[in-house]
mmCIF file of the N, C-alpha and C atoms, coordinates in Angstrom:
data_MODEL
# 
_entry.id   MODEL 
# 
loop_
_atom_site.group_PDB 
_atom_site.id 
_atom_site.type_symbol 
_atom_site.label_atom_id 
_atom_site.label_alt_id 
_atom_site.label_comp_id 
_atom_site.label_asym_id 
_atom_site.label_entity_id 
_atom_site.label_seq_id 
_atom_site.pdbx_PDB_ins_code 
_atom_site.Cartn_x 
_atom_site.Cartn_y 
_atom_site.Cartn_z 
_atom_site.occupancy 
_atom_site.B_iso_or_equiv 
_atom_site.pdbx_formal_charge 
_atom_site.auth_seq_id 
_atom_site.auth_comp_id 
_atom_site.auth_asym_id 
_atom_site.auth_atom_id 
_atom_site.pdbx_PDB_model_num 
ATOM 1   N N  . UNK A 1 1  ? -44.325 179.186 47.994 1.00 0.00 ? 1  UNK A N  1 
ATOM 2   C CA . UNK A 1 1  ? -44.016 180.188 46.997 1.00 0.00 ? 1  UNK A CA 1 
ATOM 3   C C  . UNK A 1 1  ? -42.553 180.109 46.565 1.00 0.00 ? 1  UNK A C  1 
ATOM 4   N N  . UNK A 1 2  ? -41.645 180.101 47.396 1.00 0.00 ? 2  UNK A N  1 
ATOM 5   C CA . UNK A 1 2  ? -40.222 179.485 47.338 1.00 0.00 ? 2  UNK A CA 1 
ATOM 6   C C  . UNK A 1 2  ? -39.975 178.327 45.826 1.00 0.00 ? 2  UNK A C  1 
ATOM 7   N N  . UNK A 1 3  ? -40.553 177.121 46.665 1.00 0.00 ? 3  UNK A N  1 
ATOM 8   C CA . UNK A 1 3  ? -40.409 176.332 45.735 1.00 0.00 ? 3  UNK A CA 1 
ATOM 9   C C  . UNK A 1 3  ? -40.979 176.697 43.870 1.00 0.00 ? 3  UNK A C  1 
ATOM 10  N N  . UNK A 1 4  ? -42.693 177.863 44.229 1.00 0.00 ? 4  UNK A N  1 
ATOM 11  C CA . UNK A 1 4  ? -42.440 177.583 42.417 1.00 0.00 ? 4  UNK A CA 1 
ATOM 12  C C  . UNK A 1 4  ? -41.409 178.988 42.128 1.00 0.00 ? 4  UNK A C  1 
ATOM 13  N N  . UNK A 1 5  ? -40.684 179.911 42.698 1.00 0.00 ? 5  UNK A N  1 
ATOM 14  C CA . UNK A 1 5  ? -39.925 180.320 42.412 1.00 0.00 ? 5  UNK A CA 1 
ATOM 15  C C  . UNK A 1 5  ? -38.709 179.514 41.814 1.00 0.00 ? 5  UNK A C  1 
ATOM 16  N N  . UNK A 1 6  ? -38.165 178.525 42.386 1.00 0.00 ? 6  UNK A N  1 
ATOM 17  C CA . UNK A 1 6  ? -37.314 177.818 42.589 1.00 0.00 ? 6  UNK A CA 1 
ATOM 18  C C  . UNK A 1 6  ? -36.956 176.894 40.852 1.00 0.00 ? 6  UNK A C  1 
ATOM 19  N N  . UNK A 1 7  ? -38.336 176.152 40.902 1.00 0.00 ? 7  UNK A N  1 
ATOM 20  C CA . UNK A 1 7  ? -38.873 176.043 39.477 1.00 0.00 ? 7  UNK A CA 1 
ATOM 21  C C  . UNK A 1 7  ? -38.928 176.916 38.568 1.00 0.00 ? 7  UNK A C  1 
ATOM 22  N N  . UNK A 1 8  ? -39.682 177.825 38.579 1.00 0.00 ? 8  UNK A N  1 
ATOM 23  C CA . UNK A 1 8  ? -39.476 178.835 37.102 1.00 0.00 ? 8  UNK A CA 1 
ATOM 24  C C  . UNK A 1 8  ? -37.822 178.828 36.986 1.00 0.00 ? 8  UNK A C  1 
ATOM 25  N N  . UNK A 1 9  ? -37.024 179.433 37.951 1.00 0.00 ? 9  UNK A N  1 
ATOM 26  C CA . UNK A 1 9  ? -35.541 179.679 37.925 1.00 0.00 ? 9  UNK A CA 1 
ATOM 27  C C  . UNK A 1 9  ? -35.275 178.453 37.089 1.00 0.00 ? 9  UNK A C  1 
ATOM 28  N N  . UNK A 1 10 ? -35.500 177.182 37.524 1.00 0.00 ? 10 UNK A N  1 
ATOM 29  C CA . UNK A 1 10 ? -34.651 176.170 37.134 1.00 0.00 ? 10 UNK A CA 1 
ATOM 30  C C  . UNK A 1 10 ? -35.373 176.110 35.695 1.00 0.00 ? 10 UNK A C  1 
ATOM 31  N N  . UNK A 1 11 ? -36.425 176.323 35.225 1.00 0.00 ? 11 UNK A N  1 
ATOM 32  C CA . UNK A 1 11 ? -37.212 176.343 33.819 1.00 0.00 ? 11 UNK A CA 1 
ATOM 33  C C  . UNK A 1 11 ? -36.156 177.216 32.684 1.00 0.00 ? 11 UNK A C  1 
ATOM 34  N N  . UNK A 1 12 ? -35.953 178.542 33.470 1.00 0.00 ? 12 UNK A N  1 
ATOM 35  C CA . UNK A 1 12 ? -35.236 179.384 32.623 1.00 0.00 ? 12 UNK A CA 1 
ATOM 36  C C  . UNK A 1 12 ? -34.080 178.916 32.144 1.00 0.00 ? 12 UNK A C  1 
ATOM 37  N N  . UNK A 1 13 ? -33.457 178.231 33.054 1.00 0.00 ? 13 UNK A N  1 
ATOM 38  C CA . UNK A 1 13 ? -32.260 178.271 32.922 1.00 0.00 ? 13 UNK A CA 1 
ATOM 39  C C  . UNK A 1 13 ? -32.074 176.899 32.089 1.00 0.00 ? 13 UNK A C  1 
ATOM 40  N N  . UNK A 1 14 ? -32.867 175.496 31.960 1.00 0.00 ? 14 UNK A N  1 
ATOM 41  C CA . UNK A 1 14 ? -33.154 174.910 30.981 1.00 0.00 ? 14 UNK A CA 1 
ATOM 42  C C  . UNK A 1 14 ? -33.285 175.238 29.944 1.00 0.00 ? 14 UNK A C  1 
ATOM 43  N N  . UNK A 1 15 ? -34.048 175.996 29.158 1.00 0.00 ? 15 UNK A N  1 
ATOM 44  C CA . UNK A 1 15 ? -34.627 177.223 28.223 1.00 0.00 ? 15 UNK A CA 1 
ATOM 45  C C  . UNK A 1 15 ? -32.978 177.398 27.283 1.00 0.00 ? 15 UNK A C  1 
ATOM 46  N N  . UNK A 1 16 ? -31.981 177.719 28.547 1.00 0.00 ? 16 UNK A N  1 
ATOM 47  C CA . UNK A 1 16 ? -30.719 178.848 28.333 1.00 0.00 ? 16 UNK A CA 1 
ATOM 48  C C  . UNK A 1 16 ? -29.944 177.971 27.755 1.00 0.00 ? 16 UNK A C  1 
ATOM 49  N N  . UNK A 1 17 ? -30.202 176.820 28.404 1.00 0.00 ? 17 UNK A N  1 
ATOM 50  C CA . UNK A 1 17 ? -29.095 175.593 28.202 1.00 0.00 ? 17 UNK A CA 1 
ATOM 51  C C  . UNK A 1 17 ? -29.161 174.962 26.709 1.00 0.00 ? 17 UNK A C  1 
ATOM 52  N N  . UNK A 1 18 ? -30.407 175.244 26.509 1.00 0.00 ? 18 UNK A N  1 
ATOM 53  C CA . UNK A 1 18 ? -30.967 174.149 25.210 1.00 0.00 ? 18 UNK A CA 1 
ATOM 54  C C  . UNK A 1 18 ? -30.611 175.361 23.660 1.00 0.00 ? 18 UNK A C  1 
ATOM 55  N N  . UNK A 1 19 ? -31.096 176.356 24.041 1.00 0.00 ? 19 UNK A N  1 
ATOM 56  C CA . UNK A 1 19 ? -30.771 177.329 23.423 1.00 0.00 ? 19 UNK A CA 1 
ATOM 57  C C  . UNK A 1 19 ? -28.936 178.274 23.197 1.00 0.00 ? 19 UNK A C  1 
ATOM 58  N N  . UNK A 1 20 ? -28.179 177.588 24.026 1.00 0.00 ? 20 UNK A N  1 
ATOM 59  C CA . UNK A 1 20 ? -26.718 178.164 24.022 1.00 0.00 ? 20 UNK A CA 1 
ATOM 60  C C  . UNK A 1 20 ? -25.577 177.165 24.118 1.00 0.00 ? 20 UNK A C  1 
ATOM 61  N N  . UNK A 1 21 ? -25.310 177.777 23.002 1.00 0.00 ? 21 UNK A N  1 
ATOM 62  C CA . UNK A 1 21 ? -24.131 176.573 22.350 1.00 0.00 ? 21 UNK A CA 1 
ATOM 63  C C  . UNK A 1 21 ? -22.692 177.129 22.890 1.00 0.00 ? 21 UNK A C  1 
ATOM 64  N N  . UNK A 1 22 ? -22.611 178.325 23.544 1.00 0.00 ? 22 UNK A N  1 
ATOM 65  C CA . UNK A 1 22 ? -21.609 179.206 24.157 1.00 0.00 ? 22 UNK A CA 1 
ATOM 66  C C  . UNK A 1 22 ? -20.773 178.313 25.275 1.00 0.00 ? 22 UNK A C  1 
ATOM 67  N N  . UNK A 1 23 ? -19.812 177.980 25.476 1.00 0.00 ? 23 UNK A N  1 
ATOM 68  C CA . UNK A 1 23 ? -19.080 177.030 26.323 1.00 0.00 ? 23 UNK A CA 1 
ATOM 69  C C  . UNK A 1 23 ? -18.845 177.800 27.507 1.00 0.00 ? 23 UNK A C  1 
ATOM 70  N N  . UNK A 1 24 ? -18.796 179.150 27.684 1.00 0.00 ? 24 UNK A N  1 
ATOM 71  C CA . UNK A 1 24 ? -18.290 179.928 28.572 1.00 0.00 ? 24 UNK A CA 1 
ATOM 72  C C  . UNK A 1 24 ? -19.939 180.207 29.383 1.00 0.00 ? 24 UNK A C  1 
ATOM 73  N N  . UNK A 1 25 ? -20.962 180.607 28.751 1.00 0.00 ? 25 UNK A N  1 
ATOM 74  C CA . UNK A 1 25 ? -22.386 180.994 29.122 1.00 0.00 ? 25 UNK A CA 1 
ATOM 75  C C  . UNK A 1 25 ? -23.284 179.237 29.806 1.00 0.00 ? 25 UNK A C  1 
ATOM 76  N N  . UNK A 1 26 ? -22.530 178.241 29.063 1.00 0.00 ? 26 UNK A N  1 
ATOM 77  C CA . UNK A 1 26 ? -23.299 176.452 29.570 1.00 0.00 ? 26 UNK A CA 1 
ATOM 78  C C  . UNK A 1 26 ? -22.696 176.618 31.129 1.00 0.00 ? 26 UNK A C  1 
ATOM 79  N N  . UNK A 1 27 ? -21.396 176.873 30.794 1.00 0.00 ? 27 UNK A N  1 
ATOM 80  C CA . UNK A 1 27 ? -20.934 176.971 32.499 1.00 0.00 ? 27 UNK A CA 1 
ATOM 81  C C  . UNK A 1 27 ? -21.110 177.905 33.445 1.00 0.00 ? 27 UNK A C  1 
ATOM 82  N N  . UNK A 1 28 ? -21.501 178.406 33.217 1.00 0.00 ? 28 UNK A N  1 
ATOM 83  C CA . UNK A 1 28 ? -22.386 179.402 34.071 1.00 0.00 ? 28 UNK A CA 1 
ATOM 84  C C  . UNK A 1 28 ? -23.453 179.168 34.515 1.00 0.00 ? 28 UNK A C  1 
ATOM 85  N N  . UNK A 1 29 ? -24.414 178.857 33.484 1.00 0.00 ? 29 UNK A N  1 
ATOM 86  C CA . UNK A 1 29 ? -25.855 178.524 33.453 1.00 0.00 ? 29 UNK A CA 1 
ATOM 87  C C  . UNK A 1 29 ? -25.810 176.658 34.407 1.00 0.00 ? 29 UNK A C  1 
ATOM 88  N N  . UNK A 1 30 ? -25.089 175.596 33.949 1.00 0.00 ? 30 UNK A N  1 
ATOM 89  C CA . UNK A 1 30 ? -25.254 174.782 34.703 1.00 0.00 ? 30 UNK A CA 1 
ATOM 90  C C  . UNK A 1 30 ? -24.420 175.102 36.237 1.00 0.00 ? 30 UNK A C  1 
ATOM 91  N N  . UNK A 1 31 ? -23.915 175.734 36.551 1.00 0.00 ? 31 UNK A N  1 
ATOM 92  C CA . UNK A 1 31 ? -23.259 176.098 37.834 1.00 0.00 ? 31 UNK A CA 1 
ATOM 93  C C  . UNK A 1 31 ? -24.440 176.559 38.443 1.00 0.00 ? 31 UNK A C  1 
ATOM 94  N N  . UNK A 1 32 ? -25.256 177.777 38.386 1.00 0.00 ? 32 UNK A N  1 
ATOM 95  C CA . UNK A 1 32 ? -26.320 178.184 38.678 1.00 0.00 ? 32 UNK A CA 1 
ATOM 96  C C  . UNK A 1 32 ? -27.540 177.196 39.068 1.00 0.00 ? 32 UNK A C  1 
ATOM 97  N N  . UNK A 1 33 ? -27.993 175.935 38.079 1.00 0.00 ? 33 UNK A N  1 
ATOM 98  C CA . UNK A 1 33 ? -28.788 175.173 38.008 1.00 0.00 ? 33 UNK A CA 1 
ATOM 99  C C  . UNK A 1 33 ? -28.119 174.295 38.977 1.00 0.00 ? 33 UNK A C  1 
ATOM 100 N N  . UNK A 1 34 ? -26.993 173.927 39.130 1.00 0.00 ? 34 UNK A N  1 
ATOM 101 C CA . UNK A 1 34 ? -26.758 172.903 40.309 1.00 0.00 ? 34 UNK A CA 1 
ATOM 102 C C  . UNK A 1 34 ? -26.799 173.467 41.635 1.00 0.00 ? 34 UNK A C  1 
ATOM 103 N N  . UNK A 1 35 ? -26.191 174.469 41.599 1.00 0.00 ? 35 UNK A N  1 
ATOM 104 C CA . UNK A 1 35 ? -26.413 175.172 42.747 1.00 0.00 ? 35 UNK A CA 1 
ATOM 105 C C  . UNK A 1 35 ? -27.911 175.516 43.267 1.00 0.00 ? 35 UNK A C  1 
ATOM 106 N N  . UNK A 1 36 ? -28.745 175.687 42.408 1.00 0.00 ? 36 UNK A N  1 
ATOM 107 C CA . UNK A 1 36 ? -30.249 176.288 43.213 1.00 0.00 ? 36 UNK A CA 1 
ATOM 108 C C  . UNK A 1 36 ? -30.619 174.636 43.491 1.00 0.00 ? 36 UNK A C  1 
ATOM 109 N N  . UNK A 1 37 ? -29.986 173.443 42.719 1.00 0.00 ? 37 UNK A N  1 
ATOM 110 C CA . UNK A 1 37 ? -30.534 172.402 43.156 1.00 0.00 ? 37 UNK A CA 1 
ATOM 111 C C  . UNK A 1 37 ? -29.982 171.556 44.406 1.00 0.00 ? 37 UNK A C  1 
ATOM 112 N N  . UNK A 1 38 ? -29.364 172.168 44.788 1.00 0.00 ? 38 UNK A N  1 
ATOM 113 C CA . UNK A 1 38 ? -28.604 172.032 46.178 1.00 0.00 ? 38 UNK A CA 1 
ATOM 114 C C  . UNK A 1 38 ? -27.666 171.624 46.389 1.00 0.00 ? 38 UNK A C  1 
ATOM 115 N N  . UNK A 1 39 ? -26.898 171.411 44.708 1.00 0.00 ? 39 UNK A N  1 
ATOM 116 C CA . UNK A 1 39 ? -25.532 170.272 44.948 1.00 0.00 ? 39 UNK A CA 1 
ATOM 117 C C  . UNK A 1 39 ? -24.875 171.297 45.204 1.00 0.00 ? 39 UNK A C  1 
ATOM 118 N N  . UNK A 1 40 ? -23.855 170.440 46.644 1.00 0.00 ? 40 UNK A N  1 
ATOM 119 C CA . UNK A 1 40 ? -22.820 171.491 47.428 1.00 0.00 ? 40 UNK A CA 1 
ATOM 120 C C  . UNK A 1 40 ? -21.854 171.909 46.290 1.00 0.00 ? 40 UNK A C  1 
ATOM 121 N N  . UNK A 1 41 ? -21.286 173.314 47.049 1.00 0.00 ? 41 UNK A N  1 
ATOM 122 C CA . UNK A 1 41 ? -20.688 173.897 45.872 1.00 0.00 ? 41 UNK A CA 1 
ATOM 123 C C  . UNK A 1 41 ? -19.284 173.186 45.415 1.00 0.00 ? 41 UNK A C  1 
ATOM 124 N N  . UNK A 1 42 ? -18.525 172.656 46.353 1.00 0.00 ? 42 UNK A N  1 
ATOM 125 C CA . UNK A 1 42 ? -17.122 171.885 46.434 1.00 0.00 ? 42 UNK A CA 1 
ATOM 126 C C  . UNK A 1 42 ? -17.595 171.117 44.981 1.00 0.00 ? 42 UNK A C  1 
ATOM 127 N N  . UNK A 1 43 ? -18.628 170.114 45.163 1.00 0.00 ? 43 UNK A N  1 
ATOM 128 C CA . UNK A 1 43 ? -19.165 168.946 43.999 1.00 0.00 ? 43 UNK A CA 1 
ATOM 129 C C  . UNK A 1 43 ? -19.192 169.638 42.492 1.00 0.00 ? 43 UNK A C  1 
ATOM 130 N N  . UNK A 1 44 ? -20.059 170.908 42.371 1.00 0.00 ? 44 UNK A N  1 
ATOM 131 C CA . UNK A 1 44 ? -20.034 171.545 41.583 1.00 0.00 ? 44 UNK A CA 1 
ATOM 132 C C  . UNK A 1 44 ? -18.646 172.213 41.029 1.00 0.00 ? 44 UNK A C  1 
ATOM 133 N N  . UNK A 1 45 ? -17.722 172.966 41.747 1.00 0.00 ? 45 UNK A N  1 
ATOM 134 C CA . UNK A 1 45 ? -16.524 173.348 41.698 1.00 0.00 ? 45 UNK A CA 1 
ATOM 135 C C  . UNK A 1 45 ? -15.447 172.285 40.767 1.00 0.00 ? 45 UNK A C  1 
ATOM 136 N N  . UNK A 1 46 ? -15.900 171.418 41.439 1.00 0.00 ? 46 UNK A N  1 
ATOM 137 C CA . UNK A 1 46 ? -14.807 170.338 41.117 1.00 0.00 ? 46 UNK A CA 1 
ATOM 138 C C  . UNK A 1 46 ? -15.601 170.069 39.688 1.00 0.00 ? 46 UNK A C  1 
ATOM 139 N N  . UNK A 1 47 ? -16.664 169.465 39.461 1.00 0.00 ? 47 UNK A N  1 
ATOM 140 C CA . UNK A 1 47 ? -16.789 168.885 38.503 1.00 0.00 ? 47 UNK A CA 1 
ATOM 141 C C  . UNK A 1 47 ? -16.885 169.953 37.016 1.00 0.00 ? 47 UNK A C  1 
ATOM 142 N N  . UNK A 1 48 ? -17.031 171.304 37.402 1.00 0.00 ? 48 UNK A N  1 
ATOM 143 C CA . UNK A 1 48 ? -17.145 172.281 36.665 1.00 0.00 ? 48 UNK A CA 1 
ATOM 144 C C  . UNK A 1 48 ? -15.905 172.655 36.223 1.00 0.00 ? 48 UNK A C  1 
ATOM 145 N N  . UNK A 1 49 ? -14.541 172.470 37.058 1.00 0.00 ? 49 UNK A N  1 
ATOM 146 C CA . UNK A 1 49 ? -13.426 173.096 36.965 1.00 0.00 ? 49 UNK A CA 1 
ATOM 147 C C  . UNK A 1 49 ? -13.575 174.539 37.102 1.00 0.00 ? 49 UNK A C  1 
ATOM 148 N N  . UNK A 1 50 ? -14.168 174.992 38.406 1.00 0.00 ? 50 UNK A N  1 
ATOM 149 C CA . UNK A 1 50 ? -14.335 176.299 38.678 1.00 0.00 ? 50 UNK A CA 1 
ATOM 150 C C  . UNK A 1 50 ? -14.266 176.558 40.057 1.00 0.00 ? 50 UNK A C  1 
ATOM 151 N N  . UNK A 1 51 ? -13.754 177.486 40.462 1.00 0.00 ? 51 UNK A N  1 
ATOM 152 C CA . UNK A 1 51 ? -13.753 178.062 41.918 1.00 0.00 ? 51 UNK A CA 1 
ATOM 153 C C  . UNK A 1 51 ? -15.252 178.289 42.794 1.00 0.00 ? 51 UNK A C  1 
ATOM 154 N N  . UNK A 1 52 ? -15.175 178.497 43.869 1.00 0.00 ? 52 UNK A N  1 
ATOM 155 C CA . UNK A 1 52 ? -16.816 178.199 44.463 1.00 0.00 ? 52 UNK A CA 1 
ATOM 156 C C  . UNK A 1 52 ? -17.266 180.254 44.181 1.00 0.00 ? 52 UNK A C  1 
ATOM 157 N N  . UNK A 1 53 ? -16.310 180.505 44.286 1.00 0.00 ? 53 UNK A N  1 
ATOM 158 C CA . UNK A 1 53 ? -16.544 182.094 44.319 1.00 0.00 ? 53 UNK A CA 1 
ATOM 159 C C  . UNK A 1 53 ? -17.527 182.562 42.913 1.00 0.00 ? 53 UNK A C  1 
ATOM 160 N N  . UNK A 1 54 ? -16.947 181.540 41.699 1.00 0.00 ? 54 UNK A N  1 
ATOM 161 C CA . UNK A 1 54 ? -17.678 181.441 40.559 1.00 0.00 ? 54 UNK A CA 1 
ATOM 162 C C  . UNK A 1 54 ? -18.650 181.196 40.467 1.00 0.00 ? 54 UNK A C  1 
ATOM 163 N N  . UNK A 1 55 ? -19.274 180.306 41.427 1.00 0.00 ? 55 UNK A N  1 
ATOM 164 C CA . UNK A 1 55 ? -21.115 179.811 41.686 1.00 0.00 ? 55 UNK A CA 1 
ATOM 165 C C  . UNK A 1 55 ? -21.546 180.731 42.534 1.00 0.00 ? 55 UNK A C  1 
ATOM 166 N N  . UNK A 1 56 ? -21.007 181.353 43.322 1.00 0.00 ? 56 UNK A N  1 
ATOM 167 C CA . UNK A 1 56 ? -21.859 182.071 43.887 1.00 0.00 ? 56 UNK A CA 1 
ATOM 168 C C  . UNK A 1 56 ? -21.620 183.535 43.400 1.00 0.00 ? 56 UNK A C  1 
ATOM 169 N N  . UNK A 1 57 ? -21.039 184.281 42.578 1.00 0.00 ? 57 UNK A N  1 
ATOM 170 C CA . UNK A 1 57 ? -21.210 184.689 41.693 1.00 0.00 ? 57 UNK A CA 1 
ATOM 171 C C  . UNK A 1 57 ? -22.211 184.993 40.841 1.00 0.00 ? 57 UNK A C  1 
ATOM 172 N N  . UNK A 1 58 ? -22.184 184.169 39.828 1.00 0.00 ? 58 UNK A N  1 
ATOM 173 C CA . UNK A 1 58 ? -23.030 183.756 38.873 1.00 0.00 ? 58 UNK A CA 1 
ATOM 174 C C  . UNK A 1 58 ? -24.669 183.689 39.448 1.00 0.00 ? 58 UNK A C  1 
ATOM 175 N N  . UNK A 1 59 ? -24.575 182.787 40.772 1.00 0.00 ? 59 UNK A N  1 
ATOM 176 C CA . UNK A 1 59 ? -25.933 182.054 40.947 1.00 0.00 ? 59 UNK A CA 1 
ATOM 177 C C  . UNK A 1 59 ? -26.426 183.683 41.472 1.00 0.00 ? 59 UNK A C  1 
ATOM 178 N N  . UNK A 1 60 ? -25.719 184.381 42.311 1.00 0.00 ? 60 UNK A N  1 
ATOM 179 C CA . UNK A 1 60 ? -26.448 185.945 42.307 1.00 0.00 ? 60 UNK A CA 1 
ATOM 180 C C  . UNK A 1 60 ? -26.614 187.027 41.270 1.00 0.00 ? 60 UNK A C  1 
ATOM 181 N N  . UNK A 1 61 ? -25.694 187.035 40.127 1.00 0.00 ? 61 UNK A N  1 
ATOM 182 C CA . UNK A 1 61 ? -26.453 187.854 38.915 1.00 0.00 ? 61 UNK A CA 1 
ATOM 183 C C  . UNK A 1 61 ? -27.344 187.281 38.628 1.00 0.00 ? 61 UNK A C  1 
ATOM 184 N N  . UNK A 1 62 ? -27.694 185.717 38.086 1.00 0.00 ? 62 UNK A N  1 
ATOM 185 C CA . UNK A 1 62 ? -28.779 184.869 37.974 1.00 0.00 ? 62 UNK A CA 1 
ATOM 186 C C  . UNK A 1 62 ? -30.005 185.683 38.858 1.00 0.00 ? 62 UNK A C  1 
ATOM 187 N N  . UNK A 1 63 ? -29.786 185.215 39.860 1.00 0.00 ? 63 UNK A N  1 
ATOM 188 C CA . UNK A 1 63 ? -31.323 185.929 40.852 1.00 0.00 ? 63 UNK A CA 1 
ATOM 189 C C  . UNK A 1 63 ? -31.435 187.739 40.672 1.00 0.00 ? 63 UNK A C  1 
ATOM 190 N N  . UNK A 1 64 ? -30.266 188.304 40.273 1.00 0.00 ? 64 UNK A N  1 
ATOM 191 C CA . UNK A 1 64 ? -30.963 189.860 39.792 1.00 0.00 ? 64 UNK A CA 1 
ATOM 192 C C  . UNK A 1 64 ? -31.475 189.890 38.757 1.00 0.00 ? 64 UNK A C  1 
ATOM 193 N N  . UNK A 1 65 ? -31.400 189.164 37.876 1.00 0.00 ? 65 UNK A N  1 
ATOM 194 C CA . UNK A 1 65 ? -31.602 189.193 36.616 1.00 0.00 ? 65 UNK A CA 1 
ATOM 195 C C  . UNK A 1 65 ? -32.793 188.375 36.429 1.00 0.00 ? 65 UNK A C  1 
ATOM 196 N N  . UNK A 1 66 ? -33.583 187.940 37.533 1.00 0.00 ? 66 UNK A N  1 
ATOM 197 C CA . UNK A 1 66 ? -34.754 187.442 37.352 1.00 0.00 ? 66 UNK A CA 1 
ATOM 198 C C  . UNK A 1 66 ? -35.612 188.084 38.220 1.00 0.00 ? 66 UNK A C  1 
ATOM 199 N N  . UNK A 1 67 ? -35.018 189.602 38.746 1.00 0.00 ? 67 UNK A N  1 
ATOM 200 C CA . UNK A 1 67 ? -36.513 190.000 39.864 1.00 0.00 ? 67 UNK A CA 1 
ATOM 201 C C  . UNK A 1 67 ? -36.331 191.522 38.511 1.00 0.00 ? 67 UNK A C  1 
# 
């Protein structure tokens, strides 16, 4: 059940990506998507130019905002 949770999440957030041309909302949304996909947050951080506090952040409004 996890996993198709896991999926829809990552569906939506595809959806968000394709649909938002917002530079501030892409980085969010792919921070979130790397993160539920397991890339450690340091990898993400770095390649995002963002603090880890920012993914985990984000990746938890993400999950309120989907129950």
């Amino acid at each position: 059940m996890m996993q198709d949770n896991q999926m829809e999440m990552l569906s939506i957030l595809g959806e968000f990506i394709k649909n938002n041309p917002d530079e501030r909302e892409l980085k969010r949304a792919l921070a979130v998507r790397l993160a539920l996909g397991n890339t450690p947050y340091l990898d993400i951080a770095e390649l995002l130019g963002v603090h880890k506090s920012f993914i985990t952040f984000w990746k938890q409004e993400f999950r309120l905002s989907c129950t």
